[in-house]
C-alpha positions in Angstrom: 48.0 93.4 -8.3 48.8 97.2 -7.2 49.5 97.8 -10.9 46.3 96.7 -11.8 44.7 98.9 -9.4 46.8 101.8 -10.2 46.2 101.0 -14.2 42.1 101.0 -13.2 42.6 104.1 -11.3 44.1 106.5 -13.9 41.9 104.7 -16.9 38.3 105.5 -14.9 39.1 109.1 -13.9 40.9 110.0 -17.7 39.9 107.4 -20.0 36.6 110.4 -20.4 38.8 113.1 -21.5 42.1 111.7 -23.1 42.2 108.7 -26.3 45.1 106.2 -26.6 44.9 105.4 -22.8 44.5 101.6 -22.3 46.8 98.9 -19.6 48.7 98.6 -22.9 50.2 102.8 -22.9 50.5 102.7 -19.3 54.1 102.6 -17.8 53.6 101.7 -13.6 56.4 101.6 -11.2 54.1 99.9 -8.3 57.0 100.1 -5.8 57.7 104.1 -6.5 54.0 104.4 -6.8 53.6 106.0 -10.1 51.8 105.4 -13.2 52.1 107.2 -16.2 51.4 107.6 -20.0 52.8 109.3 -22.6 51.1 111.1 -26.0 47.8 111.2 -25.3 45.4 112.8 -28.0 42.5 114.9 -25.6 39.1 113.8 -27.1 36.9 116.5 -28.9 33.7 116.2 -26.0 36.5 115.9 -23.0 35.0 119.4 -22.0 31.3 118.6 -22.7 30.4 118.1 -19.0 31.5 121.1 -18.0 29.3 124.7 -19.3 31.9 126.4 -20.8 31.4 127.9 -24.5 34.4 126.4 -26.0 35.1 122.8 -27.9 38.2 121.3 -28.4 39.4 121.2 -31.9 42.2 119.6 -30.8 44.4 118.9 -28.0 47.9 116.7 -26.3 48.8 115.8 -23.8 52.4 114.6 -23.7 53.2 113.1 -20.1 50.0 111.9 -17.6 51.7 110.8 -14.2 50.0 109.1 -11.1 51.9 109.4 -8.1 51.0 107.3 -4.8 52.5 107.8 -1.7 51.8 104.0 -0.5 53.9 104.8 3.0 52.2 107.8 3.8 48.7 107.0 1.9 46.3 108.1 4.6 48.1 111.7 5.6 49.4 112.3 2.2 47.5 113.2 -0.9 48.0 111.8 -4.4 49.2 113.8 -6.9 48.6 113.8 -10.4 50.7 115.7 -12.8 50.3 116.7 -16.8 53.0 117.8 -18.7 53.1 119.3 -21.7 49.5 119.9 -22.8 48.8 121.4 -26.0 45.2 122.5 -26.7 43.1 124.4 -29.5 39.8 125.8 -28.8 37.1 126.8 -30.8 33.7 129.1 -29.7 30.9 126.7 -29.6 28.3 127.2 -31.9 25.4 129.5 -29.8 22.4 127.7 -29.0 18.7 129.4 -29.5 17.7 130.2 -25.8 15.1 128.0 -24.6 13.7 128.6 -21.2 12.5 125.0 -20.8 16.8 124.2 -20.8 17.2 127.3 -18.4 14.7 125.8 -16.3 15.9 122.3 -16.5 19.3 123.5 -15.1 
């Protein structure tokens, strides 16, 4: 059951910005509290939500670790670590200005 959680945990919060990350790639140690994947490809729109003026070309990730402390849950925070990450930007293409957008924002 906890790996189940854990496995929902890390897919919902990642499964927008990495591919490959399913129940099947995820390695979880429920009693240690960690769950973890290894070579992850980052998805071209993983930065699309934020408003920077770069895309991703291409991009990996080689370790994704979750890391629960299930003694100390309430006083201690989760941690989350990436190793390894390899990514290539690219300028995104400028947009015409259009003051409706501005507005909108």
């Amino acid at each position: 059951m906890l790996s189940k959680v854990l496995s929902e945990i890390l897919l919902k919060q990642f499964g927008r910005y990495v591919e490959g990350l399913d129940s099947d790639s995820l390695h979880v140690g429920v009693l240690h509290g960690i769950c973890q994947a290894t070579d992850l490809a980052i998805r071209p729109d993983a930065l699309s939500d934020f408003d920077i003026p770069f895309d991703i070309r291409r991009g990996h990730l080689g370790l994704l670790r979750l890391k629960v402390p299930w003694r100390r849950l309430t006083s201690d925070a989760v941690e989350v670590e990436a190793e390894r990450l390899f990514v290539v930007l690219q300028p995104r293409k400028v947009q015409p200005y259009s003051s409706e957008e501005a507005c909108a924002r």
